[in-house]
C-alpha positions, 0 to 999 in steps of 0.5 A, a space after each residue: 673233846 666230846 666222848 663218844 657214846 658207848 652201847 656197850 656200856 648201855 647194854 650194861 643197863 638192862 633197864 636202858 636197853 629194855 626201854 630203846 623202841 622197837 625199830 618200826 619196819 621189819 627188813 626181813 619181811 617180804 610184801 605180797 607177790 607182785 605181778 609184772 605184768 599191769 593187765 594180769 595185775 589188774 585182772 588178779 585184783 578185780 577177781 579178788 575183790 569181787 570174791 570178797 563180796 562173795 558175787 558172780 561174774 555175771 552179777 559183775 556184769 550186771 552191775 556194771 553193764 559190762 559183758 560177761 566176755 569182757 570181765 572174762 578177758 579182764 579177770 584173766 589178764 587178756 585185755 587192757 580195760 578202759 578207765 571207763 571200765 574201770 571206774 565202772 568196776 570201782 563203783 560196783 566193787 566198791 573200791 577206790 580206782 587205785 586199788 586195781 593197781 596195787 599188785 603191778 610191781 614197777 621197774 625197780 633200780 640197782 646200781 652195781 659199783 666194782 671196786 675202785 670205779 667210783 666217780 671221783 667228784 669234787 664238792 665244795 670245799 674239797 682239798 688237794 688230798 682229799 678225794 671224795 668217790 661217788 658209789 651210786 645215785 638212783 633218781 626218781 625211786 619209790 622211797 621219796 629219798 635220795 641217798 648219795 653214798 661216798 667213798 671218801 679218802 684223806 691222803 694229806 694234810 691241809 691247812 684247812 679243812 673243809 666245813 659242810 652244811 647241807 640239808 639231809 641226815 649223813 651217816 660216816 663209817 671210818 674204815 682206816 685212819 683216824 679223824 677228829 670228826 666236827 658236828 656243829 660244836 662236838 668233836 669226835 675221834 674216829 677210828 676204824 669201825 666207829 660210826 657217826 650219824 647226825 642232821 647234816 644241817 649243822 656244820 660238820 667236816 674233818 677237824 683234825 687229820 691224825 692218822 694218815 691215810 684215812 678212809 670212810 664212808 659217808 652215805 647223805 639222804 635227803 627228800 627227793 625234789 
């Protein structure tokens, strides 16, 4: 049986722990305030870019052709310009026509689960006694990733265990029980608190139901389309 890694013993190490990459994204920082509202956004950016080139409205106007009570009106909010306009304003301001747009904050999705409202599905290869909860699913997100969260519950024997083989990554969180966990040829006994996260394209799944009930979670991510 596979031993499980252990950060404790590496944070022994100080010169292990000294080499481990800094994680790339910061999750505390917070993005430029956006603006909900596509016309104030589009204002708020010609606006900005003009002052950057440190020019007049009315040198704007010149240079595009367009009124100087139009770029009032666009600048403030107070109209929807044209793409013509646009194209005009992304010539003259030297940008590209996408760059007006990078303040408008779209809808952004949530979905909130109370406790024991999963949607029970089944996946394949699912046993009697072992039930899978699905916590939430949001299409189309800005990510680029589908991410399926499962509540997962093992409560009786079976002769066999399920074996998956999907494409993605999958993280497991045991919260009660324990499992002697398969990926690919490695085995790992889970207890609760212990984690797992590895390329789901290896076949993995539940090898050994030691302690009954057992409880975890498991969260796939895969490229969207």
């Amino acid at each position: 049986m596979a031993k499980k890694a252990s950060y404790t013993e590496e944070a022994q190490d100080h010169d292990v722990v000294a080499s481990k990459p800094a994680l790339l994204q910061d999750p505390h920082a917070l993005r430029e305030p956006k603006e909900n509202n596509l016309e104030m956004a589009i204002g708020h950016e010609v606006r900005a870019f003009r002052k950057k080139l440190g020019i007049t409205v009315t040198d704007l106007s010149a240079a595009t052709g367009i009124s100087l009570g139009m770029l009032s009106k666009i600048e403030n909010g107070n109209i929807s310009p044209s793409l013509t306009t646009l194209q005009s304003l992304s010539r003259a301001l030297g940008v590209p026509l996408t760059a007006f747009f990078r303040r408008f904050e779209e809808p952004r999705n949530a979905m909130f689960v109370k406790a024991g409202e999963g949607v029970e599905i089944e996946r394949r290869g699912t046993r009697s006694g072992h039930q899978y909860n699905l916590l939430g699913h949001i299409d189309n997100n800005t990510s680029g990733v589908v991410v399926e969260p499962y509540l997962i519950t093992l409560s009786a024997d079976s002769d066999v265990f399920p074996a998956f083989q999907h494409e993605g990554m999958e993280f497991l969180y045991m919260l009660e029980g324990e499992v002697v966990y398969r990926h690919g040829d490695q085995l790992y006994t889970m207890q609760p608190g212990d984690s797992l996260f590895f390329d789901a394209d290896a076949r993995h799944g539940p090898e050994e139901l030691v302690k009954l009930p057992a409880r975890y979670l498991s969260i796939i991510s895969y490229p969207q389309g």
